[in-house]
DRENTORKOL-3810 file (N, C-alpha, C; in nm, 4 decimals):
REM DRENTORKOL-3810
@n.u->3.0873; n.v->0.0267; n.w->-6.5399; ca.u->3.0445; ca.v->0.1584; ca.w->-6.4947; c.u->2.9142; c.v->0.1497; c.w->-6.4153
@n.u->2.8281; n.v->0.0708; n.w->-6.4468; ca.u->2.7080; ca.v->0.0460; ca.w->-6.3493; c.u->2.7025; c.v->-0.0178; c.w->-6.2277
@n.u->2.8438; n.v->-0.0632; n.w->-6.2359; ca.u->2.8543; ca.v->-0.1494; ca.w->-6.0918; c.u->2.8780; c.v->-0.0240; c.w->-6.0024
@n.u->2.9730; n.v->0.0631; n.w->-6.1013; ca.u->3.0298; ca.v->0.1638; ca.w->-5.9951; c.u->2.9349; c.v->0.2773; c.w->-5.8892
@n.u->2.8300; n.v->0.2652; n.w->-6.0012; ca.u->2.6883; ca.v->0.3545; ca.w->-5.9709; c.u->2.5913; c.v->0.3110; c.w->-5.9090
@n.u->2.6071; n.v->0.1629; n.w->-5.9059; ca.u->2.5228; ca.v->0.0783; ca.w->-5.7867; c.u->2.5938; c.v->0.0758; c.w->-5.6673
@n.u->2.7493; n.v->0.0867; n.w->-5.7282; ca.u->2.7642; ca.v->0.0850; ca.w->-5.5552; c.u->2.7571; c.v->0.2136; c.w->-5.4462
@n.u->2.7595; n.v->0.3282; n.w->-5.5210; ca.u->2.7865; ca.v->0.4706; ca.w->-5.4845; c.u->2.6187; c.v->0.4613; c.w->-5.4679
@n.u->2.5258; n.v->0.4204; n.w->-5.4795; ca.u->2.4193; ca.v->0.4431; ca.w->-5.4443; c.u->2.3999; c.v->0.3709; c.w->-5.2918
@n.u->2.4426; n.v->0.2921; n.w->-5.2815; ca.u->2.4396; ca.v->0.1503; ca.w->-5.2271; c.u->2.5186; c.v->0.2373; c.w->-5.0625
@n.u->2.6622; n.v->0.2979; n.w->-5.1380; ca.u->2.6997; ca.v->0.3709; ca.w->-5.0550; c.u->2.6360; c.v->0.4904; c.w->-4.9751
@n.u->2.5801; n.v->0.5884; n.w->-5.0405; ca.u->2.5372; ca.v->0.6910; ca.w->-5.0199; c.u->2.3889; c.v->0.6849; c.w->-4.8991
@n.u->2.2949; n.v->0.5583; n.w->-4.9037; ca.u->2.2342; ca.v->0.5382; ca.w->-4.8415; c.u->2.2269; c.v->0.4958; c.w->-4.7552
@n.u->2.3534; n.v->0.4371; n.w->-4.6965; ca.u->2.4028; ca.v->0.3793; ca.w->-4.6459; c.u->2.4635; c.v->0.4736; c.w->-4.5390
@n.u->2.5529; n.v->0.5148; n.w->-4.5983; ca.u->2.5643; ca.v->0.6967; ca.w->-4.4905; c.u->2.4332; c.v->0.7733; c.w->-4.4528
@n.u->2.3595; n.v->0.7519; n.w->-4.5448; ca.u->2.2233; ca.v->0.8342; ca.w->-4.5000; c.u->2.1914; c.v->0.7481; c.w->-4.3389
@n.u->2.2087; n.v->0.5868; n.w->-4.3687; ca.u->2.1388; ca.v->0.5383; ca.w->-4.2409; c.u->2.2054; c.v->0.5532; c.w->-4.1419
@n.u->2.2715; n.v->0.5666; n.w->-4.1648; ca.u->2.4407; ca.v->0.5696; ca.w->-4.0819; c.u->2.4149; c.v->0.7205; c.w->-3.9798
@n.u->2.4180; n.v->0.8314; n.w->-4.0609; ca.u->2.3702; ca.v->0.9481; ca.w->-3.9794; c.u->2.2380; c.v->0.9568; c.w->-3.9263
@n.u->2.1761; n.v->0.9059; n.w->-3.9477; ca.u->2.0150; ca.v->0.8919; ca.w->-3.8552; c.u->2.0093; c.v->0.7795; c.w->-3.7046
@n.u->2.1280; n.v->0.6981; n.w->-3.7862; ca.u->2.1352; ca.v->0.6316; ca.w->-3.6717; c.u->2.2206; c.v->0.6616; c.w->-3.5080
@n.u->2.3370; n.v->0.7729; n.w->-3.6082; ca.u->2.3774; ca.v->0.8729; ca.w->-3.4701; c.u->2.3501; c.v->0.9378; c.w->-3.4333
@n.u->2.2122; n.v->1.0455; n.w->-3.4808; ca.u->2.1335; ca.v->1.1096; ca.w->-3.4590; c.u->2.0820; c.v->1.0406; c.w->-3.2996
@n.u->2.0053; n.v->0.9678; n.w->-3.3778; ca.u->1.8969; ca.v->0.8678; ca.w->-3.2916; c.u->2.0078; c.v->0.8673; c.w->-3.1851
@n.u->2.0861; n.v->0.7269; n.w->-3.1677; ca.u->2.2120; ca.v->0.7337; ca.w->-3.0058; c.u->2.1957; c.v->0.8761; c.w->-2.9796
@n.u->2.2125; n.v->1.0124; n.w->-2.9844; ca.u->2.2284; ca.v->1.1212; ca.w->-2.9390; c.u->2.1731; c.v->1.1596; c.w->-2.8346
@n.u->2.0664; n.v->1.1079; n.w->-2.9129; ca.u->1.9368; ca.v->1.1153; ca.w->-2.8466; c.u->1.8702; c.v->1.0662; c.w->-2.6455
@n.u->1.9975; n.v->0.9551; n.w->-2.7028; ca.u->1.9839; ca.v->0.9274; ca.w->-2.5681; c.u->2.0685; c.v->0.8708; c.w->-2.4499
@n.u->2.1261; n.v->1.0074; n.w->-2.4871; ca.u->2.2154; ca.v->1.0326; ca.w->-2.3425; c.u->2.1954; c.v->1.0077; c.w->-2.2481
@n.u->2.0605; n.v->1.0296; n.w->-2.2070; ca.u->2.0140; ca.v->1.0379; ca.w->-2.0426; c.u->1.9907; c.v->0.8849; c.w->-2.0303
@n.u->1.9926; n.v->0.8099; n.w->-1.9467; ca.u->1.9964; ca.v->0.6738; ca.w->-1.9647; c.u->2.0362; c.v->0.6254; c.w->-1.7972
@n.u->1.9814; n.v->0.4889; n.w->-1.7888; ca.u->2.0578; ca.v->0.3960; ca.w->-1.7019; c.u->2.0873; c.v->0.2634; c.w->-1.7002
@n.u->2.2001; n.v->0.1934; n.w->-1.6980; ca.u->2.2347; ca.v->0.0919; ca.w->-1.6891; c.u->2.1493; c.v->-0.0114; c.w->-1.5896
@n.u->2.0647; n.v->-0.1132; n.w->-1.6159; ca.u->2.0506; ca.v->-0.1731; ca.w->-1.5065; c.u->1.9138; c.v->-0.2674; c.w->-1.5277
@n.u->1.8590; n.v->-0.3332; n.w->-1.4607; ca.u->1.6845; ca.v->-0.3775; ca.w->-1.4908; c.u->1.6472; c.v->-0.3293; c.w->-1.3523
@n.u->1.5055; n.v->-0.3171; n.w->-1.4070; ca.u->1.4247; ca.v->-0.2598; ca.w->-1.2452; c.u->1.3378; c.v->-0.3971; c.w->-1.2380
@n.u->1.2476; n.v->-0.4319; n.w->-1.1352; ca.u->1.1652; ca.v->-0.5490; ca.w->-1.1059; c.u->1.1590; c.v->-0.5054; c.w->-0.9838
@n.u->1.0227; n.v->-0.5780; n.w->-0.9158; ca.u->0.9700; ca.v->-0.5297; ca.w->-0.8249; c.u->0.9235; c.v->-0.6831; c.w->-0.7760
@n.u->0.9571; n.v->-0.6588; n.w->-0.5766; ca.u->0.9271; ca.v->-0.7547; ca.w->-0.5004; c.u->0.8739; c.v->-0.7792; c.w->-0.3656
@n.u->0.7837; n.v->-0.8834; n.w->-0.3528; ca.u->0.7622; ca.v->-0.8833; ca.w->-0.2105; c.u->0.8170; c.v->-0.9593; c.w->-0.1548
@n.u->0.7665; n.v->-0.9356; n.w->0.0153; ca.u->0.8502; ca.v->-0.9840; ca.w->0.0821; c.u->0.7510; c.v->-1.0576; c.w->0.2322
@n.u->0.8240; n.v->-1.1230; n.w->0.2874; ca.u->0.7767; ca.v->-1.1902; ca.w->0.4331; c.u->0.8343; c.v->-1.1664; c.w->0.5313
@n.u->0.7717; n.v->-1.0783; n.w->0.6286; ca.u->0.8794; ca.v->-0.9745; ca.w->0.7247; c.u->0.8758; c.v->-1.1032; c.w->0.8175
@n.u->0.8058; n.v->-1.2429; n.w->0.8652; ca.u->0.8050; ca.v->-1.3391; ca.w->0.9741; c.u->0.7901; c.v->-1.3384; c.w->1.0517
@n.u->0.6501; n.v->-1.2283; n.w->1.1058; ca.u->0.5914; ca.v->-1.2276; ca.w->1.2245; c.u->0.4978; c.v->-1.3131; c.w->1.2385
@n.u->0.4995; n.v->-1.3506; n.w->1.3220; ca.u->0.3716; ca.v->-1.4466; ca.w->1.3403; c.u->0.2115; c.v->-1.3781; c.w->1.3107
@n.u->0.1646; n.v->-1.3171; n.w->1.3826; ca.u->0.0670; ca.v->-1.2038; ca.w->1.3564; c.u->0.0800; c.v->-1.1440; c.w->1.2379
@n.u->0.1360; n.v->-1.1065; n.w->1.1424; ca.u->0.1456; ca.v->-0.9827; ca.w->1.0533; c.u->0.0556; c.v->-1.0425; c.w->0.9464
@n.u->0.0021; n.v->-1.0252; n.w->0.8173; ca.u->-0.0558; ca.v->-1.0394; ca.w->0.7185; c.u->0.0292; c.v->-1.1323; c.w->0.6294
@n.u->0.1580; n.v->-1.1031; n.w->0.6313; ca.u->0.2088; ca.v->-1.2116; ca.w->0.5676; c.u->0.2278; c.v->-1.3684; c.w->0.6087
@n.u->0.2201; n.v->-1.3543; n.w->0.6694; ca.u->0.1756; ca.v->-1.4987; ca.w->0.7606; c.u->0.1096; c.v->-1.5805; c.w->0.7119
@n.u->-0.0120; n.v->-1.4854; n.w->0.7037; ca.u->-0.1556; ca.v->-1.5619; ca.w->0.6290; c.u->-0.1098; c.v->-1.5374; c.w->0.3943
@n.u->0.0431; n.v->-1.4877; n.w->0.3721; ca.u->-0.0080; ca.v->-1.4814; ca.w->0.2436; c.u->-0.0432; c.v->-1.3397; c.w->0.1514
@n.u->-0.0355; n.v->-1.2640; n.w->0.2397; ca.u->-0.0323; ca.v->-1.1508; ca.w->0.2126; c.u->0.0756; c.v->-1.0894; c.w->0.2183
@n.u->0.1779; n.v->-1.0739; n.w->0.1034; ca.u->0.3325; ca.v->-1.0183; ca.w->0.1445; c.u->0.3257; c.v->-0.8869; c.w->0.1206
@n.u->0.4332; n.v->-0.8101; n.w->0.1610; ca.u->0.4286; ca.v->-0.7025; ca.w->0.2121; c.u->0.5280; c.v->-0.5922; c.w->0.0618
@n.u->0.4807; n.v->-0.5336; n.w->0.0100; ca.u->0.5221; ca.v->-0.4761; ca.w->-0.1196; c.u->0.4091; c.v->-0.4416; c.w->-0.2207
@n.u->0.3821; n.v->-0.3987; n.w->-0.3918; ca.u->0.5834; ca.v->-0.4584; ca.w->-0.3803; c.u->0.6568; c.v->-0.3321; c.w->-0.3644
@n.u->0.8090; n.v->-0.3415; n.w->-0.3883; ca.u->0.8884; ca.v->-0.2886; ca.w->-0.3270; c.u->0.9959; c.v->-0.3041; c.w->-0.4761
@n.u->1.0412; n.v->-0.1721; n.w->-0.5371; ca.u->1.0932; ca.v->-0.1321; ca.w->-0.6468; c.u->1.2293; c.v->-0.1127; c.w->-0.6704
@n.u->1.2703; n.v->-0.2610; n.w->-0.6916; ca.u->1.4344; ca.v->-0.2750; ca.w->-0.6935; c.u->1.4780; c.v->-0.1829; c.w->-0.8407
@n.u->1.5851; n.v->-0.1574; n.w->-0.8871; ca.u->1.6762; ca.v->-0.1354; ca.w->-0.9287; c.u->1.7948; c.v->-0.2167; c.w->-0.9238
@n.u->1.8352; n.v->-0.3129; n.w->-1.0043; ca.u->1.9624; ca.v->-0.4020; ca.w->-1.0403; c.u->2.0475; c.v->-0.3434; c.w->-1.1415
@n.u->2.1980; n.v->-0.3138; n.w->-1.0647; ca.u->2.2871; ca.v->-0.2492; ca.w->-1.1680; c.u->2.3982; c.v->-0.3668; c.w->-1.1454
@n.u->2.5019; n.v->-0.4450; n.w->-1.2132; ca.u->2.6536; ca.v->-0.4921; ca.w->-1.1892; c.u->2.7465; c.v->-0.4159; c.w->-1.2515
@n.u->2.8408; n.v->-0.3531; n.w->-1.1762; ca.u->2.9369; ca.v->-0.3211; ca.w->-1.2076; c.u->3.0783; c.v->-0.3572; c.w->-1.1847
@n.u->3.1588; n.v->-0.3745; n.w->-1.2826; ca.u->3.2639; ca.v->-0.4599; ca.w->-1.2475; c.u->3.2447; c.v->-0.5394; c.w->-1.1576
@n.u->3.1904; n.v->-0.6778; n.w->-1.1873; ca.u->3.1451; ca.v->-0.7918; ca.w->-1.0717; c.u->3.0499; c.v->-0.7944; c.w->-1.0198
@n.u->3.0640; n.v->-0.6590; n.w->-0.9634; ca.u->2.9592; ca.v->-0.6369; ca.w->-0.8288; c.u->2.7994; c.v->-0.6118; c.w->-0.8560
@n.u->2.7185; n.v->-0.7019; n.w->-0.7621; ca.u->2.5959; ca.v->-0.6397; ca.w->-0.7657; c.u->2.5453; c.v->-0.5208; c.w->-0.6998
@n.u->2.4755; n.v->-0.4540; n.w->-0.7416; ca.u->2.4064; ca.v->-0.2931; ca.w->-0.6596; c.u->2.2613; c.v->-0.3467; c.w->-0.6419
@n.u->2.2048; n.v->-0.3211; n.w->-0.5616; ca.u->2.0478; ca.v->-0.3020; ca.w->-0.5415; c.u->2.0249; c.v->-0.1963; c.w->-0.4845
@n.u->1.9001; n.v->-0.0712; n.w->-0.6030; ca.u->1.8597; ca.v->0.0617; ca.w->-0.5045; c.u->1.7416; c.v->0.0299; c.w->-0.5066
@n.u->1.6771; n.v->0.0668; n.w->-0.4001; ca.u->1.5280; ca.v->0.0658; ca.w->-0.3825; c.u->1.4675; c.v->0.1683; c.w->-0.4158
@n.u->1.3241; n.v->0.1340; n.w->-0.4963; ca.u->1.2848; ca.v->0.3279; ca.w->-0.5487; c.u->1.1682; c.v->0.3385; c.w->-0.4511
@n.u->1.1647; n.v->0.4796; n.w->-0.4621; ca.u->1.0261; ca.v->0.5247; ca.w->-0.4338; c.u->0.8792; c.v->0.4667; c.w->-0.5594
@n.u->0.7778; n.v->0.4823; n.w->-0.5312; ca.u->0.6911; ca.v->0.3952; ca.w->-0.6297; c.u->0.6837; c.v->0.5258; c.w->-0.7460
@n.u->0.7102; n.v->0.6828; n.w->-0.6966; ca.u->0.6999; ca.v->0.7702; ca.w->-0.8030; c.u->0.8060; c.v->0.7898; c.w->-0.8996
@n.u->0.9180; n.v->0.7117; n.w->-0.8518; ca.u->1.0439; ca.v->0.7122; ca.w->-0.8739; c.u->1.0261; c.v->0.5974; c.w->-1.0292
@n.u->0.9493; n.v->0.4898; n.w->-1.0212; ca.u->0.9519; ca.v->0.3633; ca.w->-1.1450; c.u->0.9348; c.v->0.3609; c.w->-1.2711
@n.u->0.8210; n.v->0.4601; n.w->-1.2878; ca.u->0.8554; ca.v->0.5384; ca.w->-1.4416; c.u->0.9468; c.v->0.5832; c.w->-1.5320
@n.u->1.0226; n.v->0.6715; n.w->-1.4179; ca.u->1.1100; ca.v->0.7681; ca.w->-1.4879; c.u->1.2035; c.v->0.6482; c.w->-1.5171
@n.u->1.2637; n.v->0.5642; n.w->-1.3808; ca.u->1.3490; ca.v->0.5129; ca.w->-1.3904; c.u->1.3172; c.v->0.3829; c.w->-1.5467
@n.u->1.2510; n.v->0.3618; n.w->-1.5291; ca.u->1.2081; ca.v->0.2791; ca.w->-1.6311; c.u->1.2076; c.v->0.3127; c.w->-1.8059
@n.u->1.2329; n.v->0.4294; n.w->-1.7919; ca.u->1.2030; ca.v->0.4930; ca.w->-1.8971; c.u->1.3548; c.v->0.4966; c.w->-1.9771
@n.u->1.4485; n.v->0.5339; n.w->-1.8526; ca.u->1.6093; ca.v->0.5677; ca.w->-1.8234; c.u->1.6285; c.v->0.4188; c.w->-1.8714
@n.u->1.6069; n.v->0.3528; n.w->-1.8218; ca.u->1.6425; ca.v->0.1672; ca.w->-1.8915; c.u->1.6011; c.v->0.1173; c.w->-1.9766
@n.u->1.4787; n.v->0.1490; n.w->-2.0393; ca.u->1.4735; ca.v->0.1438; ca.w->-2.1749; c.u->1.5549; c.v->0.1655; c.w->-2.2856
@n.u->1.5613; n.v->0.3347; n.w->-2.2249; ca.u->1.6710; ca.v->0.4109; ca.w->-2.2890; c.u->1.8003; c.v->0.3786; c.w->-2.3277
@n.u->1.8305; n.v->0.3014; n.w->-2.1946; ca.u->1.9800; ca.v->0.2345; ca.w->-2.1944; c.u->1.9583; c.v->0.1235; c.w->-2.2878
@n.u->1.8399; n.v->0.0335; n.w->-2.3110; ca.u->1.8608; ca.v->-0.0814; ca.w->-2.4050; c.u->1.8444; c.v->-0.0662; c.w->-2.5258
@n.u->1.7618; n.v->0.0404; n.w->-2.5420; ca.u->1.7550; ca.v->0.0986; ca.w->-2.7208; c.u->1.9192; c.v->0.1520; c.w->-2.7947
@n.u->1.9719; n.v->0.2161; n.w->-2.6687; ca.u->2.1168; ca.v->0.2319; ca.w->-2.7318; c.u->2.2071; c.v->0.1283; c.w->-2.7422
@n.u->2.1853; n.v->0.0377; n.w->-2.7096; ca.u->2.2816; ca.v->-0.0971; ca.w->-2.6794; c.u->2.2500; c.v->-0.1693; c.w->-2.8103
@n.u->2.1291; n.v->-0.1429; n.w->-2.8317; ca.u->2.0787; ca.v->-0.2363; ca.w->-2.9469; c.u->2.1108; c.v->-0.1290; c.w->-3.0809
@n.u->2.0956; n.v->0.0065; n.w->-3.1075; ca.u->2.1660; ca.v->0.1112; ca.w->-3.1790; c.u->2.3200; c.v->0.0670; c.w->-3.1864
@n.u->2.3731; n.v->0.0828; n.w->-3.0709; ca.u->2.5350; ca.v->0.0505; ca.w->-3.0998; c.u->2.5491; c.v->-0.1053; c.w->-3.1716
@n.u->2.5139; n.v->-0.1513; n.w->-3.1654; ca.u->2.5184; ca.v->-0.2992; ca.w->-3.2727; c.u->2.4540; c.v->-0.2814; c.w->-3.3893
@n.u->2.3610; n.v->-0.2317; n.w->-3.4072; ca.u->2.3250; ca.v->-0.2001; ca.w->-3.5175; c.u->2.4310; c.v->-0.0787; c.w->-3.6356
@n.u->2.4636; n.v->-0.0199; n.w->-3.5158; ca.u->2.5900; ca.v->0.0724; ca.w->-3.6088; c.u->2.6939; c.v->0.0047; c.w->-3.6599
@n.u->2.7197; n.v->-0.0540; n.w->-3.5727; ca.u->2.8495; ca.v->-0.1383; ca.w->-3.6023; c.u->2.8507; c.v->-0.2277; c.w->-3.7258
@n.u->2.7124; n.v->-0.2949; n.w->-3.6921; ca.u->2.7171; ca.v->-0.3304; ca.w->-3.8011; c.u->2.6866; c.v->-0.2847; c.w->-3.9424
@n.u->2.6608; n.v->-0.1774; n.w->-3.9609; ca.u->2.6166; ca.v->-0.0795; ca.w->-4.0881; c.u->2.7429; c.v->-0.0010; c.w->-4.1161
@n.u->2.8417; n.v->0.0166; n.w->-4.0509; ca.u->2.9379; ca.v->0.0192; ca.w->-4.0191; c.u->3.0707; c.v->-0.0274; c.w->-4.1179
@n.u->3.0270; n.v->-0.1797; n.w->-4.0895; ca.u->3.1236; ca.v->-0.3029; ca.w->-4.1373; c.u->3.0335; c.v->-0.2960; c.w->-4.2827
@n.u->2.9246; n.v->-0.2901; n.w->-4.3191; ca.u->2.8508; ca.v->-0.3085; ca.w->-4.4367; c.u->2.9294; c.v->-0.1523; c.w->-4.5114
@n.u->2.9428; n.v->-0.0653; n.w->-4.4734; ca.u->3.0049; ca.v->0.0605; ca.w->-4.5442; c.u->3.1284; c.v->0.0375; c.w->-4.5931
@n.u->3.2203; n.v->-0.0300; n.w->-4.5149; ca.u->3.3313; ca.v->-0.0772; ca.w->-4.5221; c.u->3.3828; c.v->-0.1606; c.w->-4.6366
@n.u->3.2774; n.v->-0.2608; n.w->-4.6466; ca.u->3.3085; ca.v->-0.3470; ca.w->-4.7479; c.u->3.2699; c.v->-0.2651; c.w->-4.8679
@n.u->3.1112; n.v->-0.1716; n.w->-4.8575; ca.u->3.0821; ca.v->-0.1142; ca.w->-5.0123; c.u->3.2143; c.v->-0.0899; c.w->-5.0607
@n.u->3.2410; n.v->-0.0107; n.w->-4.9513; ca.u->3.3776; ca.v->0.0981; ca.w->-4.9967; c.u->3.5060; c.v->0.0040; c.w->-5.1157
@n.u->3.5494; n.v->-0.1049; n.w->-5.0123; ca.u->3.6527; ca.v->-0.1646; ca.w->-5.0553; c.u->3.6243; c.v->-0.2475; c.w->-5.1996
@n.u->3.4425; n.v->-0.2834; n.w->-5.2277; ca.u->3.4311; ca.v->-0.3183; ca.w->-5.3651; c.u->3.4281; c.v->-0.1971; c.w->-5.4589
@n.u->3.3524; n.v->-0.0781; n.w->-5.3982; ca.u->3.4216; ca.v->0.0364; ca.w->-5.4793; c.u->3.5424; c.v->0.0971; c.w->-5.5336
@n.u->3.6170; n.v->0.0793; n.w->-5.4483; ca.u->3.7939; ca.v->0.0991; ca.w->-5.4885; c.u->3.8150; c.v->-0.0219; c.w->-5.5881
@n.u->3.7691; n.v->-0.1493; n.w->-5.5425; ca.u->3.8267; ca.v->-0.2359; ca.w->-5.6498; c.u->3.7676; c.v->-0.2187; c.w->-5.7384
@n.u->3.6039; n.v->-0.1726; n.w->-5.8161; ca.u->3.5675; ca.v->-0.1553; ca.w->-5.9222; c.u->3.5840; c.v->-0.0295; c.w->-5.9862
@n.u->3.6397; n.v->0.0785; n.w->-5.9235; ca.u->3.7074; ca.v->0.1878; ca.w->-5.9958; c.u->3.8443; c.v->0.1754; c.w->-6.0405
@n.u->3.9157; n.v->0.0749; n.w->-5.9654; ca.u->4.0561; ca.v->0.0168; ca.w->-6.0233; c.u->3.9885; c.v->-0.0049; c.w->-6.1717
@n.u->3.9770; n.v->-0.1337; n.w->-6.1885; ca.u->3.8996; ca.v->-0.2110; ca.w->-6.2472; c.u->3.8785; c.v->-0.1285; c.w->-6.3729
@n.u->3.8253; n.v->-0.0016; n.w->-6.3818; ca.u->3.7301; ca.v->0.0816; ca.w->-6.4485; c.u->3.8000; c.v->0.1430; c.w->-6.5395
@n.u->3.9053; n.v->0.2582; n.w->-6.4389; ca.u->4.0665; ca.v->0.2916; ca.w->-6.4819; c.u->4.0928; c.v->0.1888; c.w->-6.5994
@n.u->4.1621; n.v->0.0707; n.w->-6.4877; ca.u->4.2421; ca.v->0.0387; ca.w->-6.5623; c.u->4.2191; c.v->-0.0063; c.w->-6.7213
@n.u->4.0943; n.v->-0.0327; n.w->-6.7630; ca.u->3.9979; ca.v->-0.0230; ca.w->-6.8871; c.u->4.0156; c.v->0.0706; c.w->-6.9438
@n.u->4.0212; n.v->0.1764; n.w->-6.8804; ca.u->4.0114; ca.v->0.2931; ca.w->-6.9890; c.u->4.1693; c.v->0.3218; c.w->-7.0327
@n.u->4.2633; n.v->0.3475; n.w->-6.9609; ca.u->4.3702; ca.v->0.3289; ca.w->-6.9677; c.u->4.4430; c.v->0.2394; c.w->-7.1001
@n.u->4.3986; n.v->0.1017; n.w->-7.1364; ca.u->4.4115; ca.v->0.0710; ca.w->-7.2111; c.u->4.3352; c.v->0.1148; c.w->-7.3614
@n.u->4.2537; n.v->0.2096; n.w->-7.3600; ca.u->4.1718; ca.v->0.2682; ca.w->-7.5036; c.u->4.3212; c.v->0.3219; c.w->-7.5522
END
């Protein structure tokens, strides 16, 4: 009987984390797929500043692949925040969705030692 009550505890908190943790994903819908990084560049004028070493940027990529393909958008510099913020966003949920999953598979099993130790429990009493 105490197994059964360790595990229903075991369980129950377990759902508790479980709903905070879909809470949390909810949370963040707004999102973007992708890394941002920022670069300069050497336009190869003879005269220009980069010449001497001085490259010209930087200049605020955006890297997305989708199916295969690479994307590059260029931001505005007021634009890097937000966007940055949006990709964060996107990696905190990526790392949430594994984490569910796996709390997930941990519920799963409570469960299935619960059924077997309420068999178990039954079938004990059954025989009084």
């Amino acid at each position: 009987m105490a197994d059964l009550v360790r595990l229903e505890r075991g369980i129950r908190v377990s759902l508790t984390e479980h709903e905070s943790l879909v809470d949390a994903l909810l949370q963040e819908r707004e999102q973007i797929r992708g890394s941002l990084f920022s670069r300069f560049a050497v336009c190869g004028k003879a005269n220009c500043a980069c010449a001497q070493g001085e490259k010209h940027g930087p200049y605020y990529v955006l890297s997305n692949r989708s199916r295969g393909e690479g994307a590059f958008i260029y931001l505005k510099e007021e634009q890097v925040s937000r966007v940055r913020e949006l990709v964060n966003r996107h990696r905190r949920f990526k790392k949430g969705l594994k984490r569910l999953k796996g709390l997930s598979s941990k519920l799963h099993a409570l469960f299935e030692q619960y059924e077997t130790s309420a068999a178990l429990a039954g079938s004990r009493e059954a025989d009084l």
